[in-house]
N, C-alpha and C positions, 0 to 999 in steps of 0.2 A: 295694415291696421295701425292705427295709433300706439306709440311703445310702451302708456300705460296701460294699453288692454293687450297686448301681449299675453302674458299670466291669463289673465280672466281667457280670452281665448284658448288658449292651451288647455283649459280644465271645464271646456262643456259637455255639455250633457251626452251629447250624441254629436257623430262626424255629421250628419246632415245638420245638425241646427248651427254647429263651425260654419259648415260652406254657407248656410243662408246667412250669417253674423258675415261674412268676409266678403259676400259678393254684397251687402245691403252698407259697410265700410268704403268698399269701391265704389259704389252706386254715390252714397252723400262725398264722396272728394273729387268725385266729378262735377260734380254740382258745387261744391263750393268753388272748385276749379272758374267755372261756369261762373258763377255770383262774381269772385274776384273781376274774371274779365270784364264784365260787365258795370263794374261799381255797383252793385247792391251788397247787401246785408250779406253777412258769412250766416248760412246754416248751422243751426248747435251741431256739432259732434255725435253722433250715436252712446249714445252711453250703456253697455252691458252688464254693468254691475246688476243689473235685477233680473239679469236672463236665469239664474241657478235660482234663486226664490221664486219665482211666478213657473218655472219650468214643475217643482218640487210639488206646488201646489195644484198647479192642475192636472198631475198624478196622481192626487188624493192623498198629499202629505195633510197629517197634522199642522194647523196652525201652530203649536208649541214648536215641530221639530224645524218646520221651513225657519221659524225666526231664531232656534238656536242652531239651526245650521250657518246662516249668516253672521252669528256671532263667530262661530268657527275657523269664518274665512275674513273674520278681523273686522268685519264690520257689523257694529250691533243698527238692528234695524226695528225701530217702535211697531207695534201692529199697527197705530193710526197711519204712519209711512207706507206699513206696506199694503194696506184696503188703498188707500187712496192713488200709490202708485197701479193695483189691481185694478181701479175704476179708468186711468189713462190707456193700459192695457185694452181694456174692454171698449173702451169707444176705438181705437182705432180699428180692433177686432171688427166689430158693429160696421165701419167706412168700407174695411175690406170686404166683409160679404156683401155688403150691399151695391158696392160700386160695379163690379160684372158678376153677377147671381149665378149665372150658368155655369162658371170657371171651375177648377178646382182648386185656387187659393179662395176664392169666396167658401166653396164648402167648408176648405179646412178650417178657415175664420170663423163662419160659423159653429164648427163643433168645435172651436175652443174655446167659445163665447161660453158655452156650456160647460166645457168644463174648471174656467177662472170664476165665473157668477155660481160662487156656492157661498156655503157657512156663512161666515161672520162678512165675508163681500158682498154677498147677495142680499143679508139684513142690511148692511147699511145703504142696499140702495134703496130701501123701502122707506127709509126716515124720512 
């Protein structure tokens, strides 16, 4: 893993969602491995910092707590930041169940779709 997500890794939520952050880490620097050889574009980097906020919420945190827990861990995060990183969330959710429907990562995509598209995420995608 990148050595600034070190920390952030060491402090998830559950050892299953580490191993899925650490094998989906090895997955893109393979691939940018891949880009390199190649001359294309380098792949952004995985980024984890919104894995404890989007993880909190789809628990059925409070909006107050999920965004004063982020402040906690030194990074304050706007509620517009974090609906709209929620709505990035959801569409790729949306790609995975859709892409093999029968699977069981399509299921689980799907009920998490359910469980991020609530409150003040699911009003703003009615605007």
């Amino acid at each position: 893993m990148p050595r600034r997500d070190e920390g952030i890794a060491a402090a998830m939520p559950t050892p299953a969602v580490t191993d899925a952050l650490a094998a989906t880490v090895r997955i893109w620097a393979a691939l940018a491995d891949d880009e390199a050889e190649h001359g294309l574009p380098r792949s952004r980097e995985p980024e984890l910092g919104f894995v404890w906020p989007v993880y909190r919420w789809a628990r059925q945190e409070r909006l107050e707590r999920v965004l004063v827990s982020t402040s906690e861990r030194g990074e304050e995060m706007p509620a517009g930041d974090f609906i709209r990183w929620c709505k990035q969330v959801l569409d790729l959710l949306d790609q995975l169940g859709g892409a093999t429907p029968t699977t069981p990562v399509a299921a689980t995509a799907r009920a998490a779709l359910g469980a991020v598209r609530r409150g003040v995420v699911a009003q703003s995608m009615q605007m």
